[in-house]
Every structure is written in C-alpha cells, then in structure tokens.
N, C-alpha and C positions, 0 to 999 in steps of 0.2 A: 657638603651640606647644600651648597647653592644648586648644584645639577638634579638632589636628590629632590627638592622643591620643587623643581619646572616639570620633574617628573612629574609628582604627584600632582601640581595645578593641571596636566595636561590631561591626568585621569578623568579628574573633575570634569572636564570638560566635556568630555564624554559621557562620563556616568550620567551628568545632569540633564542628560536630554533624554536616555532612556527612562530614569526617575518620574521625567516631566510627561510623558506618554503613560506608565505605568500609570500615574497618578491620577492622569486624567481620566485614562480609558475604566477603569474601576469606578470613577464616582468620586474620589476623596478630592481633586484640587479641579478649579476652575483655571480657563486662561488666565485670570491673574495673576494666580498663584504661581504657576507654570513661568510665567516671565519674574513674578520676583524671583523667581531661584536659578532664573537666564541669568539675572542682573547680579547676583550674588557670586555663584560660580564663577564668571565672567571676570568679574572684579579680583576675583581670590587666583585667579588661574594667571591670567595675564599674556604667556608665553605659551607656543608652541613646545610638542613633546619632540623629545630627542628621538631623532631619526635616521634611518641609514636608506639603501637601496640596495639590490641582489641584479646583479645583471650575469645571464646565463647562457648558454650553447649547448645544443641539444644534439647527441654525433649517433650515426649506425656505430654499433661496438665492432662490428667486421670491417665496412668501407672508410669508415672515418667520414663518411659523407653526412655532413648537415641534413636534419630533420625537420622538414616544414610543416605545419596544422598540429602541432605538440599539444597538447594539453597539459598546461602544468598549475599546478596548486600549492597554494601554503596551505600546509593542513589546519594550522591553527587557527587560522583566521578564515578559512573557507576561500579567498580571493584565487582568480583563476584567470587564465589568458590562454592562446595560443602563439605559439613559434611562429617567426615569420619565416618566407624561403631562406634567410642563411641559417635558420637553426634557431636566433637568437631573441631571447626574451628579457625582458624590462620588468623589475616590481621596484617601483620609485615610493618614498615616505612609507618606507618599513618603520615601525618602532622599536627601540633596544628590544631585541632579546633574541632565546634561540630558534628557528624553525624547522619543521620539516619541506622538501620540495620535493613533490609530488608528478615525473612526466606519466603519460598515460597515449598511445596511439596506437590506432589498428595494424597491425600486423607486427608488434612488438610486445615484450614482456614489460609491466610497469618497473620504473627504476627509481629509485627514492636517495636523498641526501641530507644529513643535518648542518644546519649553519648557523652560527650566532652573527649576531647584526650588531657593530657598537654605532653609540654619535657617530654622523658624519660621518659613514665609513662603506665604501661600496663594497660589497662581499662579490667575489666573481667564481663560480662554478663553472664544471662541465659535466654532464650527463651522459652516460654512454651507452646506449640501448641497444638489450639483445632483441635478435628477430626472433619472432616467433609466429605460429602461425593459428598459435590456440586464439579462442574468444576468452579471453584475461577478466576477472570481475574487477572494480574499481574501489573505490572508497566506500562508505557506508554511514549513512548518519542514525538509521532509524533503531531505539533500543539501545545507543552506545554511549549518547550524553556528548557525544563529540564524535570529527569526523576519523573515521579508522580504516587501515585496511580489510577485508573480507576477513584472510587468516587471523586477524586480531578480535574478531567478534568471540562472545563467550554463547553465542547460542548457533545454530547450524541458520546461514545466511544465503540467500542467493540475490546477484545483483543481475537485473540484466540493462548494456550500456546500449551505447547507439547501435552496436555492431547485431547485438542481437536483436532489438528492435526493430532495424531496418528489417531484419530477415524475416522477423515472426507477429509481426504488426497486424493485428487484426481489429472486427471491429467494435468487441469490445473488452474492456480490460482483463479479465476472467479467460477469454478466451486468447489475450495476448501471453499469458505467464501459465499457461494449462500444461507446457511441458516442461516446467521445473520441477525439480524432484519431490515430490509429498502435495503435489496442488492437483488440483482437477476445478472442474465445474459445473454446476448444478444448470441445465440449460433447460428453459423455458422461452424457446428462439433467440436469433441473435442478438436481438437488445435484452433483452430480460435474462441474462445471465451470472451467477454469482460466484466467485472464486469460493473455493471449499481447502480447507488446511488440515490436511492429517486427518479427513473425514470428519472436522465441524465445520461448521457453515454459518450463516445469518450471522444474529448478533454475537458469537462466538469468534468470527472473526472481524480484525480492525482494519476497516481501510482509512487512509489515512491521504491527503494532499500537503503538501510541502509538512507535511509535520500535524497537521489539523486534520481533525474530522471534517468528514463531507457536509454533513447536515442531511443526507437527504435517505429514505424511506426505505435502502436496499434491501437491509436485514429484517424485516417486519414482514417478507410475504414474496412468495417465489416468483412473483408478480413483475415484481419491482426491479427496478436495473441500477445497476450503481452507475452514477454520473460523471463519470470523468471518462473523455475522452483521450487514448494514450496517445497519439498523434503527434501531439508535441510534449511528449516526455522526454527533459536527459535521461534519465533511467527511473526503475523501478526496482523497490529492496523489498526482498520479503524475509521477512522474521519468521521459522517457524516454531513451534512451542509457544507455551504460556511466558507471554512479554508482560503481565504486568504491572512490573515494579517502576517501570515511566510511562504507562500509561489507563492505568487504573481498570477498570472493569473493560468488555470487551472484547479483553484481549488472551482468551484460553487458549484459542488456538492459533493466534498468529497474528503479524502485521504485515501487512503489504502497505508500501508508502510510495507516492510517485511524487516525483521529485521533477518540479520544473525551475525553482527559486525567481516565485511571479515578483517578491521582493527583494532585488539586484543586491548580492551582499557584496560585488565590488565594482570595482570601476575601469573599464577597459581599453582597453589602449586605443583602438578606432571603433568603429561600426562592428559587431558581429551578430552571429543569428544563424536558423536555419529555415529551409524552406522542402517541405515534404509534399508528395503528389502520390497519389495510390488510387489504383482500379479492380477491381475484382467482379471474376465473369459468374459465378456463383448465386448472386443477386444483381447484378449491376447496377454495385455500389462504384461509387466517387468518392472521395474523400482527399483533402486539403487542408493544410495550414502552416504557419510558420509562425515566428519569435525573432525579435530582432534585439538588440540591448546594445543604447547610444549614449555615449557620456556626453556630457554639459557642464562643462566643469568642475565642480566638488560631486556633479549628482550622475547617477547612471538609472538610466528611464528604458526600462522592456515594455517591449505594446507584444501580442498576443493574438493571430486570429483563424478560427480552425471553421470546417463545414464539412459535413457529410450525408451522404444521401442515399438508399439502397432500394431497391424493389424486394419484391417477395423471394425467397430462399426454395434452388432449385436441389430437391433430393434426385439420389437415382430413380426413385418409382414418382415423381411429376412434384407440380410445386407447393408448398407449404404457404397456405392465404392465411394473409393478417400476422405477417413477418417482416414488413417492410421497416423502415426507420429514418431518421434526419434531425440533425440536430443542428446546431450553429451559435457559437460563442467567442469570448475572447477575455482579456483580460489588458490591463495597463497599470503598470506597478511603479515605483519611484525610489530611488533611497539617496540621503545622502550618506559620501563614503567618503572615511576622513581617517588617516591614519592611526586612532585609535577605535576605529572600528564602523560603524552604521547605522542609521535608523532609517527606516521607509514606512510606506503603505504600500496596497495594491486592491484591485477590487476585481473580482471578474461575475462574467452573464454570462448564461448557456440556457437553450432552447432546447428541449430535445424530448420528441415524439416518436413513440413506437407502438408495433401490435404487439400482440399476446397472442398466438394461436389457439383456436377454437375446433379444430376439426380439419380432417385432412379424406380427402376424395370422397366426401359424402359422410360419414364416421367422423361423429364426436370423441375429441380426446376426455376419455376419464379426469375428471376434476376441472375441466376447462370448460366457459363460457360457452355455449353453443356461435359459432359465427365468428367467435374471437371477440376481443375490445381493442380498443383504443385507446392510449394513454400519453395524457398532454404533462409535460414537468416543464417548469422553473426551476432556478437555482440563480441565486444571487449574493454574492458570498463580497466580503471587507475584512482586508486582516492588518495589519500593523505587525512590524518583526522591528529588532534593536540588537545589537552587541556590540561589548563596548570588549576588546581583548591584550588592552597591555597591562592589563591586572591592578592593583591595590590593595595594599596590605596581603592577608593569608587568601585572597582571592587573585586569581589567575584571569578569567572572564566573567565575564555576564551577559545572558541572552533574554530577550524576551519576547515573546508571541502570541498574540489575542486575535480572534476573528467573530464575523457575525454571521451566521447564515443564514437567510426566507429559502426555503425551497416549498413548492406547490403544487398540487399533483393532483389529476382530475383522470379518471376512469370512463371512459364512454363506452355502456354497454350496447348503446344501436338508437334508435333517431324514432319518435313518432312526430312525421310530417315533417317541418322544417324545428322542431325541440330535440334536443340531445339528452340523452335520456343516461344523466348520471349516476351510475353505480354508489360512487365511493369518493369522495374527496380531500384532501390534506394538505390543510396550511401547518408548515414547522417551522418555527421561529428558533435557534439552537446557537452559541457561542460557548468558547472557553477561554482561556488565558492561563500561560504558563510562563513562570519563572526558575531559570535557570545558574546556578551558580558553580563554577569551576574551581578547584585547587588543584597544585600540584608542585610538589616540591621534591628534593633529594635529603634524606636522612641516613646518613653514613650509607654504606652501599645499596638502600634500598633506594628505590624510587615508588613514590605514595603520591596516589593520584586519585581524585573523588568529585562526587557532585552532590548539592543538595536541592531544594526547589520547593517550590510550591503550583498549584494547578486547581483551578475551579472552571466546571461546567452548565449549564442551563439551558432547558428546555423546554417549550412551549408549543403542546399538539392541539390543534384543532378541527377535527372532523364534520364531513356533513356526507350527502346524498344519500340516495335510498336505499342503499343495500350492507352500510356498513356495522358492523359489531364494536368496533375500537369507540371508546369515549376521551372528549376533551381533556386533558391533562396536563402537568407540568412537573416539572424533574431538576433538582439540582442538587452538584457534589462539591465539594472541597477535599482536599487532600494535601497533605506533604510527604517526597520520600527523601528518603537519602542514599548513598551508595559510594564504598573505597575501595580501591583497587590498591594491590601490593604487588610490585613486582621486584624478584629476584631471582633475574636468570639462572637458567630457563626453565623459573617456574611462575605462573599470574595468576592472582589470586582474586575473586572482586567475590563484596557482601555488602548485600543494602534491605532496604526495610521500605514497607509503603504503607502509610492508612488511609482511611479514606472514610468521608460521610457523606451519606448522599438521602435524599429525600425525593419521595413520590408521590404526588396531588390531585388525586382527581376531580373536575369539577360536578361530575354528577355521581351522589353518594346512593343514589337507590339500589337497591342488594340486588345481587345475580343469582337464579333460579338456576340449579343444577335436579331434575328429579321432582322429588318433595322435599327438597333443603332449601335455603335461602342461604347465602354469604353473606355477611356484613361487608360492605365496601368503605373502607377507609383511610384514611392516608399513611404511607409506610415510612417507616425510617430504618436505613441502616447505616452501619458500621463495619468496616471490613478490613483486616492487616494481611498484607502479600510481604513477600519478601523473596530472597534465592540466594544462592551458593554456588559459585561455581569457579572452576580453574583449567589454568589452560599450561599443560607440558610441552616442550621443546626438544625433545631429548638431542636430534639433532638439526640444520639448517632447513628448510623447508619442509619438516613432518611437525605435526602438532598432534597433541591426544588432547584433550576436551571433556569435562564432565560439567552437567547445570542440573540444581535441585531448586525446583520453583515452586512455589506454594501462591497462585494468581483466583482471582474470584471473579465473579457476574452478578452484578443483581439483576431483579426479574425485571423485564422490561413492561412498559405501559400496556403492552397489548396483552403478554402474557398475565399481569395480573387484573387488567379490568376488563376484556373482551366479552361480547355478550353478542352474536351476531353470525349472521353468514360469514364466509369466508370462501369467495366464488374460485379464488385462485387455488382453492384446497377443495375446491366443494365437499365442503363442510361446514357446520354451525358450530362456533370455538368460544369456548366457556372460558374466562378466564379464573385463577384463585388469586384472590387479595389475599390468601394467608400463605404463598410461596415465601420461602428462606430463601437466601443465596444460592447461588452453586461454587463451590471450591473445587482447587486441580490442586493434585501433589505432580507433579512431574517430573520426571526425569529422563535427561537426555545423554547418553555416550557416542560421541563423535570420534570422526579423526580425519586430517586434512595433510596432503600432500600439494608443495607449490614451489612450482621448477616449471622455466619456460616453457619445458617440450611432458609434462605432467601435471596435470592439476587434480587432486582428487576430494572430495566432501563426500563422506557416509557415515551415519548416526542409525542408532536404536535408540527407542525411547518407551516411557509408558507412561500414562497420563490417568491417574485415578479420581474420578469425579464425585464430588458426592451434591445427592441433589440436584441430580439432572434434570434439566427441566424440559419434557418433554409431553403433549396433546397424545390423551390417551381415548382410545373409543369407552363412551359408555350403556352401549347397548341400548338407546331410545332415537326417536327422532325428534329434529328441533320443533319447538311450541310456536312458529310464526309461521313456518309454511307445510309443515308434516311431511317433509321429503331430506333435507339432510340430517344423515348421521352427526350426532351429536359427540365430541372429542373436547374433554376436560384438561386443562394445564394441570401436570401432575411432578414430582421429583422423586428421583431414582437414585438409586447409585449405579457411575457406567465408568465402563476399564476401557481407555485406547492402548494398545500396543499396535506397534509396528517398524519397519525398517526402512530404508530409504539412501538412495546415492547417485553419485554423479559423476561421472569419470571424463574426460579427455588427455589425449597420448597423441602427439605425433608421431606415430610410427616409423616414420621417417625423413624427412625435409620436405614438407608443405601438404605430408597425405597425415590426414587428423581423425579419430575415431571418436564420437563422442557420444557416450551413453546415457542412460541414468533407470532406476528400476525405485519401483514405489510399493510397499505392503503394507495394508493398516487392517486390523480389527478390531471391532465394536461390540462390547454386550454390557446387556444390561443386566449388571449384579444379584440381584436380588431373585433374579425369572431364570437366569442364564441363557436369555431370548436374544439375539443379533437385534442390533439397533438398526432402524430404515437408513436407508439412501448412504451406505456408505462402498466407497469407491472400491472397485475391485484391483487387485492383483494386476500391474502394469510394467512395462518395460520396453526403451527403445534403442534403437542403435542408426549413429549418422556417419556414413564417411562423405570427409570431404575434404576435396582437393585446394589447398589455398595459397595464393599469390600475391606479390603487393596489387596485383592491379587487380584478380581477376580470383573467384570464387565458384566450384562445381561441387553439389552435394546430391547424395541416395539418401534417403532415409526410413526405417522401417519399423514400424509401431504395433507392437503386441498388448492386446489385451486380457485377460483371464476371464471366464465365465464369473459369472457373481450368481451366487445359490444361497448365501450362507443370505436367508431373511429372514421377517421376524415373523414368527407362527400365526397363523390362520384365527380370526377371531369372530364369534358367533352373529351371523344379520341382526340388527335391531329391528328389521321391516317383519320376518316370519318365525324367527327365536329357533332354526333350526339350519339353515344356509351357514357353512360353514364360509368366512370371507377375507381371500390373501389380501392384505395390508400390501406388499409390496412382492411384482412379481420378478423369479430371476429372469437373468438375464443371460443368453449368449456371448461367448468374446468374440473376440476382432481382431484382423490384421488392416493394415494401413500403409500405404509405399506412399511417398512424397519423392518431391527431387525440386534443386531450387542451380541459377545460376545468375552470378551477379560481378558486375566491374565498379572498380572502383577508379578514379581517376581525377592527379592531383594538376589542378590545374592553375598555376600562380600559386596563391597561398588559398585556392578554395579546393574542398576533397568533393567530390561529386560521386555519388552512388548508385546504382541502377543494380536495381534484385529483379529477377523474373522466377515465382514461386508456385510448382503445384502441387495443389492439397488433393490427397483421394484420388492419386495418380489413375487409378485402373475403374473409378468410378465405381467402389464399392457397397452394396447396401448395409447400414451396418447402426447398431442402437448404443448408445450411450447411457449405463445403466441408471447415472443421475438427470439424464433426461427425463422430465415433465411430460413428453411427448411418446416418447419408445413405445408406449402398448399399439400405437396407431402409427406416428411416423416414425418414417427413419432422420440417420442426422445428414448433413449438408452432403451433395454428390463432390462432383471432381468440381476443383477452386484453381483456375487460374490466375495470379493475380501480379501487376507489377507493381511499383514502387521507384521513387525517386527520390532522393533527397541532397539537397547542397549546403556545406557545414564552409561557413565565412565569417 
C-alpha cells in the first residue's frame, strides 16, 4: 500500500505541471491558480517516484567489438543518447515499468530489446548489431500517437534519417524528399517549391514541424515557399494517404513532418549536437547550421542556428533571374526533464527571402510576373510541449503541445524611384494545441493499446497591397478523436473516429461578382467525422501485408471561399464561392513491407475517391478591373486518385546495395472524365551503390515518362473562338547522378563528408509540375559538397 502511494504522489508530480501549462496556456487559470495547485500537489506527493536505471553495451553481432556514436532510445519515453567509444550507455532515474530499447547506427540493422525496470534495480543489457549496408528507416512519430518502428505503421511510411539527409540535402524541403516514393514537387524556382503527395498539392497536403503546423502561406499560391529549412533536421517522416484521423483537415493527401524536438524531451549525458556545412556550384549557394543540446541539471537547453544564401539558378541553356534566395534563423528551446517525464518551451525566428521567376532570356513565363518579384517572409513561432509517462490509473501517458505562430509576407513587384511597389501582403497570426492521452494494457492474451485527445486551432488573416483578391479573415476548429488498437499475433488491428468543428469569418461581407450573379458572403460553419480501418498481417518474421480504409475531409479554405482578385502567380483573376461544401476522401491503401538487414521492401496500391473537389474552373469572361485576366471560379467535382508506388533495397552482396523505387498516379475528374492539371507523370529510379563503414560510392539513374494525359482544351474568353490548352504535355527524362562520401569515427564524434552530382551529363530537361517548363528548363549539372559532425 505504502509503495503504491509514492507511486501515485509521484504521478502527481508530474501531471500537475503539464495541467498547470494546459491551463494556463487556453485561458482558464492565472499564475495563481498555477501555484496553488504547485502547492497542493507538492503537499499531497511528498516523495520521489520509484526508480531504477538501464546500463548497456552496444557489440558488432560479428566482431564482438564495441559500438561507439549508437543511438539508443526508450521508445516510450522518447529519451535518447549516444554510446560512448566502449559501446556503453547510461539511462539513470528510469521509472518502474517495462521498455523498449531502441540502438540505431549507420552501417548497421536497428536492434531493439524489452526490459522491465523495478525500484532500485539497475537492469543491464547487450545489444548486438548486425551490419548492414542498407539506409534502415528509424522510428516514426507522425500519425501513430506514439513512437514506432516504420514496419509497425498502419499507413505506407517513409522516414528519411541523417544518412539520407546528408546525401540528398537540398535547398528546399520539397526538393529534399522529391525521391521518395509517391512525392514529387511543384517548382516555381528553388525557394518557391511545394511538396506534392500521390498528385495533391497545396492545402491537401500537411506539413507539419515537430508535430505543429508551420503557420505560414505555402498552400495558398504556387508563389509561396514552405518555411522550414531542412538543414538541421534529425529526419523527416512522411505519411502518405489520407492521415486525418490525428490531424483533422489538410491532411488528404499526406503528412510530411520534420522532426528536430526544438523542445529537448531528455536530458543527456554531456554536450551533444551537430554541425552541417554545404556548397553547391549550381547557384552558388552556402548554407550552414548546427544544434547543440546541454544539460543543467534537471534541464536540457538546445540553441539552434542555420543561414543560407544562393545566387541565381544556372540551367543548361543560361541563367534563370530572380531565383536567388537567403534566409537566416534559429531557435532556443528548454525543458525540464525529470523521471516522470518533461515539460519545456522553445521559440524560434527565421528570415527568409526569395525570387519568383518572371522570364527567362528575354520571354516571359506564362502566368508569371513580368521581371520576376521579390518576396520578404517572417516567421515567428512559441510552442510549449509536456509529457508526463509513468502513467495513472487506466492512463499510460499524457502529452501536450500548443504553439503560436506571426508569419509575414510581403511581395515586391518592382520599385518606382526609391518606393517598393507592393503587390500583395499577409500578416497570419495561427496557433493550436493538442492533447494527448495513452492506454495500454494486457487482457488475457490480447494486448489493447489506444489513444484519445483533444485539439483546437485558430486563425487570423490579414491582407493588404495592391494587387491582392484574398480578404481579411479568421478560422477556428475544435475537435476530438479517439483510436484502439488490438493486437494478436500476428495479426493488428487499429479503429478510431475523429470530428471536428470548425468556423470561417470574413471581415468584409460585400458579395462577390461572378458574371451577372452576386454571392452572398458570409460566415461558414462546418462539421465534419473522418475515421479508418485498418490491419496489419504478419504471416511470417519480417514480411507484413497491410490494408487502411480512410474516410479524411477539407474544408474550403479562406481563399478558396472569399477570393475576389488577381492572382499574378496564376495570372489569373480567382473568384472565390462562399457556398463550397467540404471535400471528403474514401481511401484505400494495400501495402506490403519486407524488413531483413540485406532486404527492405515498401509497395502499396491505393485509390482515393473525392467528392467535392475543389478546384478553379475557367469561366469564359475577363476580369472587371483590368479586362486582361481570364476569370477562374472555385468550383467542386468529384475526382478518383489511383495509383501505385514502391521502394526496394537489396544488398546484393556484402556492401554492393541496389536501391530503387517507381511512382504511378492518376487523376480525373468524375463527372467530365477529363485528367486533372498538374499531376505527376509515370517515374522510376535505380541507385547502386558501394558501401563501407568508412566510405560510400553511388550511380544513379532517373527515368521519367512523358505526361500527355491533360485536361482538354477550353474556349478563349478574349475572341469566343481560340481554342485554349490549360495545361501543356510534357516530354520525359532521363537523369545520371553519382555521389561519393567517407565517413569517419573519430573518438566518439562520426564525421561525414558527401561530394554529390546532380544532372551529371548536364541535361536539358522540363519538370512537368514546373511553373516554368513552357520557357525554362530545370537546374543544369549540381555539384555540391557537404559536411557534417554528429557529437
């Protein structure tokens, strides 16, 4: 009775400081409030939770030789270290219960172990790691409620870790993850580029930082660049299919999440960090930054600071002006970390400035500004994260995470005299908060495992300059889901539910002219239930079959339903309707994964049936303020994705590795049986490469398919007789790259040097989601090195 007490005071302990944050951060309690229930707790708790430690050795499974720079994890807790030179790891003030331990290092297969921890009890393991010479994916938090292996996700998952990072690190995020399987990128030069998932795009896909929305403008206009520099990413997960049953609208077609954890969830043994250095002769760009994370006691404090800088983008046929870019940020985060688990802040700033191109060797690009613009952003983002994880009562953890973000965004279409002469402007003001709650238990041979939560978001748009159609606005949601998982070898079962309310406000109610119609403009409410199905077979040791049945939604965004204006990055004048519905996905995904040192394989089919797709349709007039842009109505469809997709590596034979992966999607829209715009064509690559613990040689060779299949020809609005391609095909492409890199362990720090070239033979060649292709081509031959030291 008495042990069972100091248990539970020690929960307390913890719970009441994430309570005390929750509490505050919503509105309902002031600091006083907050301290009496310090005082309270405090009083009722008294004693320390019963605690044990885990001390480990980390061996090669062939030489028996000790393992140094290990990466090892308690899955449940998230806490992480690396091996020092004897192999040997330290987790001190563990809490009773069981965990997983997680090692993870380059040029080895991950190897995992369960342990229980009692009072006072040091548990001692050994780890014993096979080599191998594949790139291994690692853990996974994004879409899973908790952290997992790859194989154990219920939807088709790609991580990429440091190892692929270092090699495919570009400059920007869209164009760092373009060769995973079912991704491409919508390129409007190198900063203005948007990841695209199973051929949606914009607000159909979520990107996402430690777990939170960006806050900033990417999805609203091909214009616009997503803000996160990958640089200093540990990795980056992407979700593909409709995720959203944890994370509500947005997310039809997918999540990409980059994962830095700006708020330190533990606390490490000394000093660690990394430090990254990269050149590329392509634009002669620069780019820097590194991450360091230092304990103080009970606290561990990451500071954060990245800079990049590029000139204009050199194709085979000369250079692309008003492509240049630079940005500069950081972040400084804090948590304390205490054997029942964490709470911190973090805040970070980033600067970052790019063109738009405008025309290439004399020739204006179709839809694009004449001369290019300019575009200045902010971003200023505050988040608070908690978990408290040695459970209480039918609860296992609790997590919790809120952020605020200003981002600001100004357009400069060209200068009279010494005035800048503003296009388009946008202050967004944007936060959310989510709460998380874990069970899990054992029920005669089953093992039942779940989550439930809550989550609300808010939004606040404010527009100015002269050339913009978007109106002032404001957007907020609430939601709860829930979700359980059943597993009985070797079969997993997971089923969960999500609703959601959300609201849309505009501050100027004056109707929008379509024609000779008027719209009523006024504020929208909706309502929406996702949910999904899905299971995952075993039949034997490292193969899995996979099946997910998703039913995820979108509401219309602020632009799409009150837009009334040009729209230079389309050139176009875009109408919006305030009387859009939702769009809903049924989807379904058939996977299957094979995972053996010297094999890894992920391939799925899926189909995704939309209804209410919300898509800018031409309506044969020109706009009423300047009589030159064709006029394009928000409108909904019904649209079918199918497609297939996969991803293979094989070591062939000790240290020569093949590694593939091949993409197919198509797009129509229902009701016309007309091919939807801008979807990716028919892709496929293949890498060999030679790998060593020190040292790494790769070929690689990239096929394209022509893309034809687009959407039919529709009458001029200028002479009612010109018939006018919407979207022209496109050519395919081949591609030869070749990359070589050492690695080198030196004390306990791993040092890495990549030298990588893109477009080895200096091809000309068009990217059919390129913005630019009718006039330029995409980036010539890309030399570029890379550095980085992991300490």
């Amino acid at each position: 009775m008495g042990i069972q007490s100091e248990h539970m005071r020690s929960n307390l302990q913890g719970l009441h400081q994430i309570l005390s944050v929750a509490l505050c951060s919503v509105g309902l309690a002031g600091p006083a409030t907050a301290m009496a229930l310090d005082t309270h707790v405090r009083a009722v708790a008294g004693q320390e939770a019963e605690i044990g430690s885990i001390v480990g050795r980390v061996v090669d499974d062939v030489s028996g030789q000790p393992i140094a720079n290990v990466a090892v994890r308690l899955r449940e807790t998230g806490r992480a270290l690396l091996t020092r030179a004897d192999g040997v790891f330290v987790f001190a003030d563990v809490p009773e219960r069981s965990y997983t331990v997680l090692a993870q290092r380059i040029g080895y297969a991950p190897v995992e172990v369960t342990v229980d921890v009692g009072t006072d009890q040091t548990v001692e393991v050994e780890l014993r790691m096979v080599p191998s010479a594949l790139e291994l994916a690692g853990v996974v938090v994004t879409g899973t409620g908790r952290e997992r292996q790859v194989g154990d996700t219920y939807r088709p998952t790609t991580v990429m870790g440091d190892v692929e990072l270092t090699r495919r690190l570009e400059s920007s995020l869209a164009a760092t993850i373009a060769n995973v399987p079912g991704i491409s990128q919508q390129y409007n030069g190198p900063a203005a580029s948007q990841p695209v998932i199973r051929g949606m795009r914009g607000d159909r896909v979520l990107v996402l930082e430690d777990g939170q929305r960006t806050g900033d403008l990417a999805t609203t206009g091909a214009d616009h660049a997503v803000t996160i520099d990958p640089v200093t990413a540990q990795r980056v997960e992407v979700v593909r299919g409709p995720a959203g049953l944890m994370y509500g609208s947005n997310a039809l077609g997918g999540v990409i999440n980059v994962v830095r954890e700006e708020v330190p969830r533990t606390l490490p043994e000394s000093v660690s960090g990394t430090l990254t250095a990269q050149a590329q002769s392509v634009n002669a760009a620069l780019t820097g930054g590194g991450a360091v994370l230092v304990p103080l006691g009970d606290f561990a404090v990451r500071g954060e600071i990245s800079a990049r800088t590029a000139g204009d983008t050199e194709t085979p046929l000369g250079e692309l002006p008003s492509s240049g870019l630079g940005s500069v940020g950081g972040s400084l985060g804090a948590s304390l970390v205490r054997p029942w688990g964490f709470i911190g802040a973090a805040v970070r700033e980033l600067d970052f400035d790019y063109g738009v191109p405008g025309e290439f060797q004399g020739e204006v690009i179709p839809g694009a500004h004449p001369g290019g613009v300019d575009i200045e952003t902010h971003r200023r983002t505050a988040r608070v994260e908690g978990g408290h994880f040695e459970g209480f009562g039918p609860i296992s953890s609790v997590t919790l995470d809120a952020n605020v973000v200003q981002y600001q965004h100004r357009e400069i279409e060209g200068r009279a005299g010494d005035q800048e002469i503003v296009g388009a402007s946008f202050d967004n003001v944007s936060g959310g908060a989510n709460i998380l709650f874990r069970h899990e238990h054992d029920v005669h041979r089953f093992l039942i495992e779940g989550a439930f939560g809550a989550a609300a978001t808010a939004r606040e748009l404010n527009v100015g300059g002269g050339f913009t159609g978007s109106r002032d606005a404001s957007a907020a949601s609430i939601a709860g889901y829930v979700y359980e998982e059943l597993v009985l070898s070797p079969v997993r079962v997971q089923i969960g539910g999500r609703y959601d309310l959300s609201r849309v406000t505009p501050n100027d109610l004056s109707p929008i002219r379509t024609g000779e119609r008027e719209i009523a403009v006024r504020e929208r409410e909706f309502g929406a239930a996702s949910g999904s199905l899905a299971g995952l077979v075993e039949p034997r040791d490292g193969f899995v079959l996979g099946a997910t049945l998703a039913r995820a939604f979108r509401t219309p965004s602020v632009e799409e339903l009150y837009s009334d204006g040009p729209h230079l990055a389309d050139y176009s004048y875009d109408i919006g309707n305030p009387d859009l519905d939702p769009e809903f996905g049924l989807g379904l995904d058939l996977f299957f994964r094979i995972d053996h040192p010297r094999l890894q394989v992920e391939a799925s089919a899926y189909r995704n049936a939309l209804s209410n797709y919300i898509y800018h349709a031409p309506t044969a007039e020109l706009d009423p303020r300047f009589n030159r842009f064709p006029v394009f109505e928000a409108r909904g469809a019904d649209a079918l994705f199918e497609g297939v997709e996969a991803g293979v590596q094989w070591e062939v034979v000790r240290r020569l590795v093949l590694d593939g992966s091949a993409s197919f999607v198509r797009a129509t829209q229902r009701d016309t049986d007309d091919p939807l715009p801008a979807i990716p064509p028919a892709s496929g690559s293949l890498e060999v490469r030679y790998e060593t613990d020190a040292f790494f040689l790769s070929g690689a060779w990239e096929s394209v398919a022509a893309q034809d299949r687009v959407p039919r020809p529709f009458v001029s609005p200028v002479d009612g007789t010109t018939m006018i391609q919407p979207e022209q095909p496109t050519a395919g492409h081949n591609l030869v790259d070749a990359g070589v890199g050492l690695r080198l362990l030196i004390g306990e720090r791993l040092h890495l040097v990549t030298l990588q070239v893109d477009n080895l033979t200096d091809a000309v060649w068009r990217d059919h989601l390129s913005r630019l292709k009718e006039v330029a081509p995409q980036p010539g031959r890309n030399v570029q090195i890379l550095y980085r030291v992991q300490f």
